[in-house]
PDB file of N, H, CA, C and O in Angstrom:
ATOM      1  N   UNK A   1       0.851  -1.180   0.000  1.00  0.00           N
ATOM      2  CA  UNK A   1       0.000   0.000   0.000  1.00  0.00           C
ATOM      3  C   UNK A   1       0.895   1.241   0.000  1.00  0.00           C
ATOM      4  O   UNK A   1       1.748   1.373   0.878  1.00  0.00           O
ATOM      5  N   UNK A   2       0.685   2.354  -1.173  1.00  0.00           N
ATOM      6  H   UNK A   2      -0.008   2.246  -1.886  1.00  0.00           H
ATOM      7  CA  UNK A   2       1.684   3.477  -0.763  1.00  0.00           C
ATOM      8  C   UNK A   2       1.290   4.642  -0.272  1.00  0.00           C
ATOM      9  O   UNK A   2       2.044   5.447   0.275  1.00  0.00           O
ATOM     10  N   UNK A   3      -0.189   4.820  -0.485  1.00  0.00           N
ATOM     11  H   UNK A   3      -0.801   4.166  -0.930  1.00  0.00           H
ATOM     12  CA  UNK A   3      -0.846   5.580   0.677  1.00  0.00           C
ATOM     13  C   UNK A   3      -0.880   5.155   1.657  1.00  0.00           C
ATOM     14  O   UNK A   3      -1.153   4.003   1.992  1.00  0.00           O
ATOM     15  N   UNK A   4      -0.364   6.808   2.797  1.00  0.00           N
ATOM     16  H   UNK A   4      -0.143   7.745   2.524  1.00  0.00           H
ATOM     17  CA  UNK A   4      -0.616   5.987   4.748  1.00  0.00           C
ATOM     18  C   UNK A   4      -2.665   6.016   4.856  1.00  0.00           C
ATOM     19  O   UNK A   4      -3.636   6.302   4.155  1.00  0.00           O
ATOM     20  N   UNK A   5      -2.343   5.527   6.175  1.00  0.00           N
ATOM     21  H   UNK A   5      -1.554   5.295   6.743  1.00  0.00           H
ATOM     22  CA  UNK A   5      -3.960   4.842   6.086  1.00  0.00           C
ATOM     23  C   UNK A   5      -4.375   6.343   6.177  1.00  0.00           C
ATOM     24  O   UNK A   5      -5.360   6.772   5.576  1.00  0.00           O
ATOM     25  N   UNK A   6      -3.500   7.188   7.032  1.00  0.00           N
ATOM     26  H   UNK A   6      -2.700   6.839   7.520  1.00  0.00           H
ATOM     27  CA  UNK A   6      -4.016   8.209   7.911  1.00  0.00           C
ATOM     28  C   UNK A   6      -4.727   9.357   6.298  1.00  0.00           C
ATOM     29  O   UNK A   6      -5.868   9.785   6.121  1.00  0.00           O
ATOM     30  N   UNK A   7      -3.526   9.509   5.456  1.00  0.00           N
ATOM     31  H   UNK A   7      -2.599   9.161   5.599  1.00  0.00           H
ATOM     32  CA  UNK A   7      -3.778  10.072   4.130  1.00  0.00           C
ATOM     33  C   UNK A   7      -5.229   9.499   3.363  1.00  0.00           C
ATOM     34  O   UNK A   7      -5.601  10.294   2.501  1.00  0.00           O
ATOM     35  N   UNK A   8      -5.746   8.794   3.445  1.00  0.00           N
ATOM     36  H   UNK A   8      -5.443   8.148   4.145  1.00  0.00           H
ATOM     37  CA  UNK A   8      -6.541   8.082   2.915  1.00  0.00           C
ATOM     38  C   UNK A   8      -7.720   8.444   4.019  1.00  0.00           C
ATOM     39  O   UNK A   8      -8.770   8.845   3.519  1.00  0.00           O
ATOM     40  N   UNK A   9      -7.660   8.332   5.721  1.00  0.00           N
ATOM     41  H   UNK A   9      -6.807   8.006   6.127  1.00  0.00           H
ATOM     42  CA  UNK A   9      -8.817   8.756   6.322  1.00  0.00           C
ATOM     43  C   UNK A   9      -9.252  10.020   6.035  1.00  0.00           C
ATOM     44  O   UNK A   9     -10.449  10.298   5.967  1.00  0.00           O
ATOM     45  N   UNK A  10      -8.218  10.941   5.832  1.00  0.00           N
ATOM     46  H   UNK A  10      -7.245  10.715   5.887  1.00  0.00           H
ATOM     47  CA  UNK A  10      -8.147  12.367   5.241  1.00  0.00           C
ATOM     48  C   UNK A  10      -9.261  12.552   4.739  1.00  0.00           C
ATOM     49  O   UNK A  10     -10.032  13.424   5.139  1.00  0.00           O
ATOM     50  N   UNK A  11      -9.589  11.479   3.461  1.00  0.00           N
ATOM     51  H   UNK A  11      -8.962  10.770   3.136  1.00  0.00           H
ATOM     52  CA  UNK A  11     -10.548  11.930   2.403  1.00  0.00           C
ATOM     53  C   UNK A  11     -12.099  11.991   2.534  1.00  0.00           C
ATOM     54  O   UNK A  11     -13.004  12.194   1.724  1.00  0.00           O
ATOM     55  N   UNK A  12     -12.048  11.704   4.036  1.00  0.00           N
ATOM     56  H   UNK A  12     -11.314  11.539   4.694  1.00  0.00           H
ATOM     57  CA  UNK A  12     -13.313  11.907   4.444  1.00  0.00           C
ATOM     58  C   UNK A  12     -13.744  13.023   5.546  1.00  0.00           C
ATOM     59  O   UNK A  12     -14.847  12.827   6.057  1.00  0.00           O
ATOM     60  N   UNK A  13     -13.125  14.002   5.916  1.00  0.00           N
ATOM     61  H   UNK A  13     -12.229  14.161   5.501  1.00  0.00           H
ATOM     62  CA  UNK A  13     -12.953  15.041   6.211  1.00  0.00           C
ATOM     63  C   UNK A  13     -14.499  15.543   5.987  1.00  0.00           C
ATOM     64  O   UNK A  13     -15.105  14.766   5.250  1.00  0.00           O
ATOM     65  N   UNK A  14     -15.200  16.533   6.394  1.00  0.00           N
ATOM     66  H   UNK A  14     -14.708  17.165   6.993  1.00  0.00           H
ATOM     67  CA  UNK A  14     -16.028  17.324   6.214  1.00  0.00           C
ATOM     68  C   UNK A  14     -17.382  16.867   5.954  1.00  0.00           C
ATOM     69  O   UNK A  14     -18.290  17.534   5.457  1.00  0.00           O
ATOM     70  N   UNK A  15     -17.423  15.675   6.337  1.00  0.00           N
ATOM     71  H   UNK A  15     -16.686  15.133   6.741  1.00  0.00           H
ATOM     72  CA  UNK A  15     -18.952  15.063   6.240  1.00  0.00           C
ATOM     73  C   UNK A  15     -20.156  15.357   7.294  1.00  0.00           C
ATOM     74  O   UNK A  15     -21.341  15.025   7.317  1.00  0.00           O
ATOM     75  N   UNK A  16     -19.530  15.938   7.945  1.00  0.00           N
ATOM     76  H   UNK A  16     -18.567  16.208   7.927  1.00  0.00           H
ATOM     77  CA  UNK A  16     -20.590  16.282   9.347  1.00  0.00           C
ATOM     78  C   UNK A  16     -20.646  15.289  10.570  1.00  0.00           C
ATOM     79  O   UNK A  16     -20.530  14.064  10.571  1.00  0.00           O
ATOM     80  N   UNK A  17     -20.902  16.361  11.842  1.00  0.00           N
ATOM     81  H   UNK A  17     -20.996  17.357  11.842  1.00  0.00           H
ATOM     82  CA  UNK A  17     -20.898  15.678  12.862  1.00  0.00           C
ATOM     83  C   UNK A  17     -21.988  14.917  13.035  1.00  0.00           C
ATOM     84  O   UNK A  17     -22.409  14.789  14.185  1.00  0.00           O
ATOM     85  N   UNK A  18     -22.834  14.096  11.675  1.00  0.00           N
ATOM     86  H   UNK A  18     -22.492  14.199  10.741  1.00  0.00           H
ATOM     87  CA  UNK A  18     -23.319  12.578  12.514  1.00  0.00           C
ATOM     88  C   UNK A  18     -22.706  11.298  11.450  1.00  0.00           C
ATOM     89  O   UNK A  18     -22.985  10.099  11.460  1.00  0.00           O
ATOM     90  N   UNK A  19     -21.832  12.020  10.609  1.00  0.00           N
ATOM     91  H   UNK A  19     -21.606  12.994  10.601  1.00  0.00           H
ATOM     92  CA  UNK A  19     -20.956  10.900   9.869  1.00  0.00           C
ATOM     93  C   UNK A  19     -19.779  10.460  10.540  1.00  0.00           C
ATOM     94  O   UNK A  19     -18.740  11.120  10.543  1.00  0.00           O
ATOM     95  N   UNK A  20     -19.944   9.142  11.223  1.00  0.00           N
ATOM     96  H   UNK A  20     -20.789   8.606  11.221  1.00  0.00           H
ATOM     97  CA  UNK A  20     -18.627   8.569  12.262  1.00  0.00           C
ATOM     98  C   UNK A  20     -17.606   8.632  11.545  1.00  0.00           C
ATOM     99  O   UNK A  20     -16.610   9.011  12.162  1.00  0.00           O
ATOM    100  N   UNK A  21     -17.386   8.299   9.953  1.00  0.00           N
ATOM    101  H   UNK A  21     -18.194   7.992   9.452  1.00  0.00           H
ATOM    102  CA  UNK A  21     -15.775   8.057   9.082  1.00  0.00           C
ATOM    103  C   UNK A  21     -15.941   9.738   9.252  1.00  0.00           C
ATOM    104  O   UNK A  21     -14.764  10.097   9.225  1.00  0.00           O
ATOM    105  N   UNK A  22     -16.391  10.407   9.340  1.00  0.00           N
ATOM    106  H   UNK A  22     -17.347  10.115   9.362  1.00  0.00           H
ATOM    107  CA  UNK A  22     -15.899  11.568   9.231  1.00  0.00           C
ATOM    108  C   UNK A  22     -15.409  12.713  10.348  1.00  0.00           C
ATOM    109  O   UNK A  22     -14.715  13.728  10.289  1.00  0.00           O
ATOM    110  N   UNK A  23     -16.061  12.084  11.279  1.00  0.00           N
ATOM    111  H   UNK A  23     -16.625  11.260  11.327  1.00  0.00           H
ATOM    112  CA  UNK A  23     -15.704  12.172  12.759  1.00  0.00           C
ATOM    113  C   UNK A  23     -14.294  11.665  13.600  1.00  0.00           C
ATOM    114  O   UNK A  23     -13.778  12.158  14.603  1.00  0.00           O
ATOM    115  N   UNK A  24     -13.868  10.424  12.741  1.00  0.00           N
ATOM    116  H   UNK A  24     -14.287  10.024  11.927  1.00  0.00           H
ATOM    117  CA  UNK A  24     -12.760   9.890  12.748  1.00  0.00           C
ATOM    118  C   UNK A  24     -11.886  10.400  11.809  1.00  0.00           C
ATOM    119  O   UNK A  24     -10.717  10.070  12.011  1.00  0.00           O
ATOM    120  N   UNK A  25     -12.026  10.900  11.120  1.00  0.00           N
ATOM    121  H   UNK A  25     -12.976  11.168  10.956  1.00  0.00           H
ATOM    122  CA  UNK A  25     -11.249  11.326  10.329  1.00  0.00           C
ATOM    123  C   UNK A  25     -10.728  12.972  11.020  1.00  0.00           C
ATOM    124  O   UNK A  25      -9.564  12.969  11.420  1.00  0.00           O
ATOM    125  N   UNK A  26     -11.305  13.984  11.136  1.00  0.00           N
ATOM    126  H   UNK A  26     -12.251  13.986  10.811  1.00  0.00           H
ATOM    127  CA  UNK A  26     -11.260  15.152  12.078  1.00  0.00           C
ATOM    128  C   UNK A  26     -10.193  14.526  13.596  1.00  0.00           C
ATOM    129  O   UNK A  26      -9.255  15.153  14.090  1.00  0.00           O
ATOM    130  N   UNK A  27     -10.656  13.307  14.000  1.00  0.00           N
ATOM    131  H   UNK A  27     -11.417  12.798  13.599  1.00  0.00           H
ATOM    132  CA  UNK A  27     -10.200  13.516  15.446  1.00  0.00           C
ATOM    133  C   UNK A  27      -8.659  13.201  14.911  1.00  0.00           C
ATOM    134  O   UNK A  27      -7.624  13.769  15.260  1.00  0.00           O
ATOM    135  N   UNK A  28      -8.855  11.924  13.784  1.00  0.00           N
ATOM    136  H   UNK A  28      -9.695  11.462  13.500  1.00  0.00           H
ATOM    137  CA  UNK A  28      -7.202  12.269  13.828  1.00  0.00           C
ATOM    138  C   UNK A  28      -6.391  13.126  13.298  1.00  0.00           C
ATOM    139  O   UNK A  28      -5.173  13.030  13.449  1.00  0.00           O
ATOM    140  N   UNK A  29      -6.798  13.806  12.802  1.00  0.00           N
ATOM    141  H   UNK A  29      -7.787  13.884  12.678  1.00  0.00           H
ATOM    142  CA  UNK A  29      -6.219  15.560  11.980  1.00  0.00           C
ATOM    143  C   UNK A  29      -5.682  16.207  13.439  1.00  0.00           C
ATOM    144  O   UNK A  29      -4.537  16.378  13.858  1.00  0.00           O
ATOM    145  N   UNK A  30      -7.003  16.494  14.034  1.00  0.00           N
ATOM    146  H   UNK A  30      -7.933  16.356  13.693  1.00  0.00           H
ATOM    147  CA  UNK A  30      -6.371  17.317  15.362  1.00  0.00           C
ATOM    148  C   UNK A  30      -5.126  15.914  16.138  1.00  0.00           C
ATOM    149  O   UNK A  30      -4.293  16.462  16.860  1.00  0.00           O
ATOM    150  N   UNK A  31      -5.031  15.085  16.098  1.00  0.00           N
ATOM    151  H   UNK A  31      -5.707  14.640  15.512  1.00  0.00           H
ATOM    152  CA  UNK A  31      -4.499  14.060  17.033  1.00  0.00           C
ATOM    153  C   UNK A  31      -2.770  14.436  16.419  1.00  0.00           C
ATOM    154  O   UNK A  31      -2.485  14.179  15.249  1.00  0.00           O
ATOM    155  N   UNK A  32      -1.979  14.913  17.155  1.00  0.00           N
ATOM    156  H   UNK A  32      -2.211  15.122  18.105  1.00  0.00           H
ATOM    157  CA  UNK A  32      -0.781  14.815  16.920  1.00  0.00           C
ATOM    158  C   UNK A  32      -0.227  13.930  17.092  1.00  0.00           C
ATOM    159  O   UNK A  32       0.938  14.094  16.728  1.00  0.00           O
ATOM    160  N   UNK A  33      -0.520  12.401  17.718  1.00  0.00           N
ATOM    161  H   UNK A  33      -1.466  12.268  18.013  1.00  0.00           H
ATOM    162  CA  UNK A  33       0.283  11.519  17.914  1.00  0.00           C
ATOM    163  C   UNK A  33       0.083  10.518  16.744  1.00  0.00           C
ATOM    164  O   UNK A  33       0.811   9.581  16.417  1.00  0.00           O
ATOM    165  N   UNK A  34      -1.114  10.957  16.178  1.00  0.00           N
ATOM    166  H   UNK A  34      -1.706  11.719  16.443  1.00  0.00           H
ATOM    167  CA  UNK A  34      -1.769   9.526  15.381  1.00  0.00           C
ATOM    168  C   UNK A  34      -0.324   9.333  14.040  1.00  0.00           C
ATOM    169  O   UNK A  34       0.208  10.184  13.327  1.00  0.00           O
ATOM    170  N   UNK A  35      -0.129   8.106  14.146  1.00  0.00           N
ATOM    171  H   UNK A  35      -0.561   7.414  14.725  1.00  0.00           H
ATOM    172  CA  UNK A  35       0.849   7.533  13.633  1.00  0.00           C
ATOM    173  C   UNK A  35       0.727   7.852  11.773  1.00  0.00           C
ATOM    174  O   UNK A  35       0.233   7.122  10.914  1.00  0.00           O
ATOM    175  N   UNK A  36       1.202   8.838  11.665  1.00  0.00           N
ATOM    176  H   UNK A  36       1.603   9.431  12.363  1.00  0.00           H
ATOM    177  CA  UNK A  36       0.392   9.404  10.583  1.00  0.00           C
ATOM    178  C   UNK A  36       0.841   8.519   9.014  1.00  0.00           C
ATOM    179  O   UNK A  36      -0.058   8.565   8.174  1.00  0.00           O
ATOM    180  N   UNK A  37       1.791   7.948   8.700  1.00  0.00           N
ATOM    181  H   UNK A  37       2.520   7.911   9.382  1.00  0.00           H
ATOM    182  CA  UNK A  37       3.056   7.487   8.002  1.00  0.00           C
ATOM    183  C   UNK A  37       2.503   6.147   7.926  1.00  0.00           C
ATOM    184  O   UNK A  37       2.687   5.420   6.950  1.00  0.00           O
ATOM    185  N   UNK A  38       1.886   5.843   8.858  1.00  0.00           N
ATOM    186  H   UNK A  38       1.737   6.434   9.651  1.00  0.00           H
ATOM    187  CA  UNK A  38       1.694   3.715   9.112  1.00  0.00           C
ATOM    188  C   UNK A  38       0.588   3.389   8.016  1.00  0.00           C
ATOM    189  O   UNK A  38      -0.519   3.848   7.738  1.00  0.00           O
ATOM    190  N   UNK A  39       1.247   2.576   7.621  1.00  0.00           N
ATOM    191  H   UNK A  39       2.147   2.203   7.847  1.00  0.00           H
ATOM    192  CA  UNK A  39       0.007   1.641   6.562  1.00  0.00           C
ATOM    193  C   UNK A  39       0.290  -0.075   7.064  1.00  0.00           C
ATOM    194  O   UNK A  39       0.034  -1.148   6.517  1.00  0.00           O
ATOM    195  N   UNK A  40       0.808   0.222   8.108  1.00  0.00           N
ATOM    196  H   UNK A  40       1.015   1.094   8.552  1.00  0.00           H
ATOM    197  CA  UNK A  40       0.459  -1.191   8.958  1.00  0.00           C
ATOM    198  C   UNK A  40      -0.599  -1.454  10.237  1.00  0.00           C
ATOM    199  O   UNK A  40      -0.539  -1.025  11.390  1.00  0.00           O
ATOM    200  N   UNK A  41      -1.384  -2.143   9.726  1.00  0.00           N
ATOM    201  H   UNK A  41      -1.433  -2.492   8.790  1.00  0.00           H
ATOM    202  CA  UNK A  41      -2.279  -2.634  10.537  1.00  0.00           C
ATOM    203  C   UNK A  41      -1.958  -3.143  11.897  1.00  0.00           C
ATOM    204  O   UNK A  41      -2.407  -2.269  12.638  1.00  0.00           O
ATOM    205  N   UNK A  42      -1.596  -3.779  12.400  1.00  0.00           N
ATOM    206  H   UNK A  42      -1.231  -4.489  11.798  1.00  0.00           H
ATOM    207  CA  UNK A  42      -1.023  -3.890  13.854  1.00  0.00           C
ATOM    208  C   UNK A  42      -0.841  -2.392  14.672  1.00  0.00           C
ATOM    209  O   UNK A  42      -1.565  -1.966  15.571  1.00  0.00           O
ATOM    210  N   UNK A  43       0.204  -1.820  14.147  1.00  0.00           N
ATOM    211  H   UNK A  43       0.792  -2.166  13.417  1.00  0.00           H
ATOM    212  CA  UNK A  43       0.400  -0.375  14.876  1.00  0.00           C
ATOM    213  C   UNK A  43      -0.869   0.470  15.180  1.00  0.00           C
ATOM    214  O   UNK A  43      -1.214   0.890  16.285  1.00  0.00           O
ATOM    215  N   UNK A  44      -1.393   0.611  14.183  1.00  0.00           N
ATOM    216  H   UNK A  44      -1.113   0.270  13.285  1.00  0.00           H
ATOM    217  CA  UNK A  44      -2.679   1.409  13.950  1.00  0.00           C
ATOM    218  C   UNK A  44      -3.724   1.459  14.879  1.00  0.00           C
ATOM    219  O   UNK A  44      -4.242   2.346  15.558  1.00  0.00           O
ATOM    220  N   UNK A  45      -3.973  -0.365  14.635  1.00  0.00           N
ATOM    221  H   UNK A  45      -3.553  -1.085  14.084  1.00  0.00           H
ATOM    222  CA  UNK A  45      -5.135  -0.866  15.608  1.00  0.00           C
ATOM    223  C   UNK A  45      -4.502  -0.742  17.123  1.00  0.00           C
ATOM    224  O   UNK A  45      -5.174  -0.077  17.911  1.00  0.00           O
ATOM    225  N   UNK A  46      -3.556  -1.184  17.497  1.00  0.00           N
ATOM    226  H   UNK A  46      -3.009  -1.725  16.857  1.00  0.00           H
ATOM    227  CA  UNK A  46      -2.774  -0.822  18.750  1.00  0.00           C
ATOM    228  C   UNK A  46      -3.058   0.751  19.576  1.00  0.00           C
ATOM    229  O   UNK A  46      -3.664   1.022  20.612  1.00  0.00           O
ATOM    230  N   UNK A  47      -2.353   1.553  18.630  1.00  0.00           N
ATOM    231  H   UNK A  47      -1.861   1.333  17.788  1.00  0.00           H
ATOM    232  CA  UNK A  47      -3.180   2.931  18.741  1.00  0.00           C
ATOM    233  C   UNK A  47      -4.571   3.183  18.801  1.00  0.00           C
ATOM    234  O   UNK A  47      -5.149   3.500  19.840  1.00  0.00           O
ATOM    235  N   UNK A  48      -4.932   3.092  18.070  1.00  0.00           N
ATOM    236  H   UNK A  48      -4.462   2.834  17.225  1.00  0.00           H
ATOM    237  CA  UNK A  48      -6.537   3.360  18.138  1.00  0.00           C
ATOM    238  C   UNK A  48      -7.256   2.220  19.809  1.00  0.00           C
ATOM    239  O   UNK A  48      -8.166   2.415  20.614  1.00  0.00           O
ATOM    240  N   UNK A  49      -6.645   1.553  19.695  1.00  0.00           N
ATOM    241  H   UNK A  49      -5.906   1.394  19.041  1.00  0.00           H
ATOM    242  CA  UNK A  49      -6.919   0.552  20.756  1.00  0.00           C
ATOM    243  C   UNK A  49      -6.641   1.301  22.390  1.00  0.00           C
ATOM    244  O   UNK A  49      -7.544   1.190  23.220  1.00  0.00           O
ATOM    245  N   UNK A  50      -5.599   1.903  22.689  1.00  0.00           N
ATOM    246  H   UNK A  50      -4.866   1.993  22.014  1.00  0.00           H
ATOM    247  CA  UNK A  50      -4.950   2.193  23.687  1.00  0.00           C
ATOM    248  C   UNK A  50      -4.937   3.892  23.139  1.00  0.00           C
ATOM    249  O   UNK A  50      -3.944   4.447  23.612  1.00  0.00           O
ATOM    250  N   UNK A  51      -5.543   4.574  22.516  1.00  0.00           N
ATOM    251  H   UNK A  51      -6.349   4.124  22.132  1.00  0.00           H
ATOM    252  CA  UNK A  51      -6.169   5.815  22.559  1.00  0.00           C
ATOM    253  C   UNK A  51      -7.613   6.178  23.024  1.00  0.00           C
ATOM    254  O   UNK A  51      -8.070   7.297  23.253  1.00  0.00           O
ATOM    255  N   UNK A  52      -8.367   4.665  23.128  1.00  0.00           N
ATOM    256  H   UNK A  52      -7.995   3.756  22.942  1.00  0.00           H
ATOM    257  CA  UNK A  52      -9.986   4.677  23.293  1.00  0.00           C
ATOM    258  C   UNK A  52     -10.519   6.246  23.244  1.00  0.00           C
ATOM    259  O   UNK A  52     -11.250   6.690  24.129  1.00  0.00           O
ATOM    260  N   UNK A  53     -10.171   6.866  22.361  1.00  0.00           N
ATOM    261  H   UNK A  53      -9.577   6.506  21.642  1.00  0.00           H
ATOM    262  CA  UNK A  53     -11.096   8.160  22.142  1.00  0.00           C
ATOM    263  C   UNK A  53     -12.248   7.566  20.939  1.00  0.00           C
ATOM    264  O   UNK A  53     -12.252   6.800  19.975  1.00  0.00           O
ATOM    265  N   UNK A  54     -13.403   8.655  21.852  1.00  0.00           N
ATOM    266  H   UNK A  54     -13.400   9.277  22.635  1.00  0.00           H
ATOM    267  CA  UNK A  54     -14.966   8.320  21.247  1.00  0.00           C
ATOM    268  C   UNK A  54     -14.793   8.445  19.769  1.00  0.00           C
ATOM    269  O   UNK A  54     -15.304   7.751  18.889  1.00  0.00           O
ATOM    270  N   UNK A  55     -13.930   9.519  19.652  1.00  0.00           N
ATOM    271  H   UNK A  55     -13.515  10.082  20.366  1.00  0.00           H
ATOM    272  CA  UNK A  55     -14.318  10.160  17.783  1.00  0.00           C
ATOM    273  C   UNK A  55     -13.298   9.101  17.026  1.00  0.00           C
ATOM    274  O   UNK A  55     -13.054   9.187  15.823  1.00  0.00           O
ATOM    275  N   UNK A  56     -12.699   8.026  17.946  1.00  0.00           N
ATOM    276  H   UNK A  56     -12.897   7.955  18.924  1.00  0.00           H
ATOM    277  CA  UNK A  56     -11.715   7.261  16.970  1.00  0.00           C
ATOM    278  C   UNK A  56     -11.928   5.933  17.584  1.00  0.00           C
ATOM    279  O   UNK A  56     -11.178   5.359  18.374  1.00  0.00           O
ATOM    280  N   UNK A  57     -13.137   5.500  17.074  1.00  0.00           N
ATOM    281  H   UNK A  57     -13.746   5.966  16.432  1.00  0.00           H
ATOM    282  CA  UNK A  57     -13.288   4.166  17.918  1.00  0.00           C
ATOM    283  C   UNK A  57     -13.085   3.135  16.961  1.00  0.00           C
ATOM    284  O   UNK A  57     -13.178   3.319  15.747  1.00  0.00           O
ATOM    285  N   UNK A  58     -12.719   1.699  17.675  1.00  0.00           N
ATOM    286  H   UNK A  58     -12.644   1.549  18.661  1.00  0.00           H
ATOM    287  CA  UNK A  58     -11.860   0.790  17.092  1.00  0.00           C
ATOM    288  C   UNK A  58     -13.071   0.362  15.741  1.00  0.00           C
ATOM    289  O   UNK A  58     -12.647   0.127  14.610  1.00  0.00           O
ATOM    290  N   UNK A  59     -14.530   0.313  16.056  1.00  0.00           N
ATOM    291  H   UNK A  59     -14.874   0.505  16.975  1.00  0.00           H
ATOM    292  CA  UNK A  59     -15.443  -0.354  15.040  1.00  0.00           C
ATOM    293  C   UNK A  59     -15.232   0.541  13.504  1.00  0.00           C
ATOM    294  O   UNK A  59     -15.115   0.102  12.360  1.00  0.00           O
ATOM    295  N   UNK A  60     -15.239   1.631  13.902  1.00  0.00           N
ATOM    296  H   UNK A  60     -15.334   1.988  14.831  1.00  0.00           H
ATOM    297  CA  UNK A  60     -15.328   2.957  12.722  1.00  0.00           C
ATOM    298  C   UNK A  60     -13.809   2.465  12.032  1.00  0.00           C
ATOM    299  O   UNK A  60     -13.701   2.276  10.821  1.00  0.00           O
ATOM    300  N   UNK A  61     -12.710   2.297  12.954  1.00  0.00           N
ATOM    301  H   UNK A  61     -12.797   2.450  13.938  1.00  0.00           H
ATOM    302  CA  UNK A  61     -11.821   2.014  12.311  1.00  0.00           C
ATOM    303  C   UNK A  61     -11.221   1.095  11.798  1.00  0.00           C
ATOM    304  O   UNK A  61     -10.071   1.203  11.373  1.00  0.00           O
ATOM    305  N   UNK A  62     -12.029  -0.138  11.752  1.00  0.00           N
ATOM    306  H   UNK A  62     -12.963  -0.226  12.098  1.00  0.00           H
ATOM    307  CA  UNK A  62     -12.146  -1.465  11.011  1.00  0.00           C
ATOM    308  C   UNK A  62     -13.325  -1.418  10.037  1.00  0.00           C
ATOM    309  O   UNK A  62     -13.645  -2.346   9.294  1.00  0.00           O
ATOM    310  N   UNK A  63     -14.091   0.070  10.150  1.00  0.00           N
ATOM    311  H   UNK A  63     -13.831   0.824  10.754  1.00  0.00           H
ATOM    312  CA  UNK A  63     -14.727  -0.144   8.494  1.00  0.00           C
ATOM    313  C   UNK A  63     -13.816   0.878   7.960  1.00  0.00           C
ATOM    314  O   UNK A  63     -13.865   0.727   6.740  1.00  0.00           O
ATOM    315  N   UNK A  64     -13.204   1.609   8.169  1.00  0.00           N
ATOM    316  H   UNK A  64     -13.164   1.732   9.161  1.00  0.00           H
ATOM    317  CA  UNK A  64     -11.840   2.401   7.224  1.00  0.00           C
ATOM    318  C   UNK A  64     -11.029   1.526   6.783  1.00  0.00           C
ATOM    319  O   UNK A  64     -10.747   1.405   5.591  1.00  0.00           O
ATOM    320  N   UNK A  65     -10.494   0.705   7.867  1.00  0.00           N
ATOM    321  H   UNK A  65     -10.723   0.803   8.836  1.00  0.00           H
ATOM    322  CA  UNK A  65      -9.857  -0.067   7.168  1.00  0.00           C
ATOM    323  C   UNK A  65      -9.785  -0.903   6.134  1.00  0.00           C
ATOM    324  O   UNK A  65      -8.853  -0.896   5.330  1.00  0.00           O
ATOM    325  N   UNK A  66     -10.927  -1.802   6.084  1.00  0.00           N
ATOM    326  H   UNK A  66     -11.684  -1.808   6.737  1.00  0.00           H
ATOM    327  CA  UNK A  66     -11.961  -2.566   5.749  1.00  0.00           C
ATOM    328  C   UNK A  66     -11.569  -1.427   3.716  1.00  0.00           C
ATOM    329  O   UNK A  66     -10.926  -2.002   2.838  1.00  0.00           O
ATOM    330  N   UNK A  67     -11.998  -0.287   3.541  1.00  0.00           N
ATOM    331  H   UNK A  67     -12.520   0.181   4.254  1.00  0.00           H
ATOM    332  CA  UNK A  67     -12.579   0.380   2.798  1.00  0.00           C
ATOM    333  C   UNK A  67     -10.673   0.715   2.017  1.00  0.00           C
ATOM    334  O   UNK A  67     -10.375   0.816   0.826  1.00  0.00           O
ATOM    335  N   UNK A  68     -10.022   0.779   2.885  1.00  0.00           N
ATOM    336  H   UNK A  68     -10.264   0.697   3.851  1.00  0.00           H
ATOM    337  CA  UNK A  68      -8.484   1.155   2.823  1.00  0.00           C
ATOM    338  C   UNK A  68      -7.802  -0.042   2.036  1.00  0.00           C
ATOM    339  O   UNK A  68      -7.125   0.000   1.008  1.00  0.00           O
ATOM    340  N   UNK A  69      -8.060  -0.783   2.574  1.00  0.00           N
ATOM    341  H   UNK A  69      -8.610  -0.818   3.408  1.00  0.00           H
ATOM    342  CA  UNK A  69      -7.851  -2.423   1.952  1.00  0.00           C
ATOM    343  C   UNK A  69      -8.409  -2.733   0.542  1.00  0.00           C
ATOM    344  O   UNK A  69      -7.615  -3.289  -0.217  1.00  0.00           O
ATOM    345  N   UNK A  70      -9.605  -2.472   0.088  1.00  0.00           N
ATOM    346  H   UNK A  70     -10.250  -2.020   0.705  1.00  0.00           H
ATOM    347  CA  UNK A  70     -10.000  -2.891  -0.827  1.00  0.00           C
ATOM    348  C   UNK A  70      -9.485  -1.722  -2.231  1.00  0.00           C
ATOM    349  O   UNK A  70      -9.393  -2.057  -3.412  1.00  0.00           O
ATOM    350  N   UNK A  71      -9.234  -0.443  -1.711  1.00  0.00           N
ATOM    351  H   UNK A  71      -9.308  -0.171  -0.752  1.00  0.00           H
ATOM    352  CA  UNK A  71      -8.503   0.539  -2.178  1.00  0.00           C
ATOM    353  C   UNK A  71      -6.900   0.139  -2.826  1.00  0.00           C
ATOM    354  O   UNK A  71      -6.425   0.223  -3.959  1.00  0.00           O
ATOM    355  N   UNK A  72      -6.468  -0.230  -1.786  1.00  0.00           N
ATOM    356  H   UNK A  72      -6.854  -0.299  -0.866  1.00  0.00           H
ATOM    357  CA  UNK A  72      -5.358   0.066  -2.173  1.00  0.00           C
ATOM    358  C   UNK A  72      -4.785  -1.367  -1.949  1.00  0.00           C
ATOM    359  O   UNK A  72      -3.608  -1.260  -1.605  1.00  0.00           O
ATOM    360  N   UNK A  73      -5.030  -2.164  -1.991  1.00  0.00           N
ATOM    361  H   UNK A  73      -5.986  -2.251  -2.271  1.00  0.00           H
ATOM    362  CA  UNK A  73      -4.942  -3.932  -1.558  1.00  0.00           C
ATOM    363  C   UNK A  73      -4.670  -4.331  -3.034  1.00  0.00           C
ATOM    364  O   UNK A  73      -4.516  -5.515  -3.336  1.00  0.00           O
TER     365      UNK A  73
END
């Protein structure tokens, strides 16, 4: 994959606060730690796992992924 995942959540930016991919996508913009570079799955989910923030929850981010995968897979 040569897009990072994080570049790719990007593209959902601006959908409004009752669209969760887009809600997730915002929290990790503001998130300075979010591993921005990783297009590995382990790290990611790890993070998102042991960040338990609401706007970046692990389900939302196994249908990004899910959507990331079939993209660029």
């Amino acid at each position: 994959m040569n897009q990072s995942f994080y570049s790719f959540v990007q593209t959902f930016r601006g959908g409004g606060k009752h669209d969760e991919k887009s809600m997730f996508a915002e929290a990790a913009f503001h998130d300075h730690s979010f591993p921005k570079q990783s297009t590995d799955f382990h790290i990611l989910s790890r993070y998102i796992e042991e960040k338990a923030d609401e706007e970046m929850s692990a389900r939302v981010f196994d249908e990004l992924w899910y959507l990331y995968e079939l993209k660029y897979n």
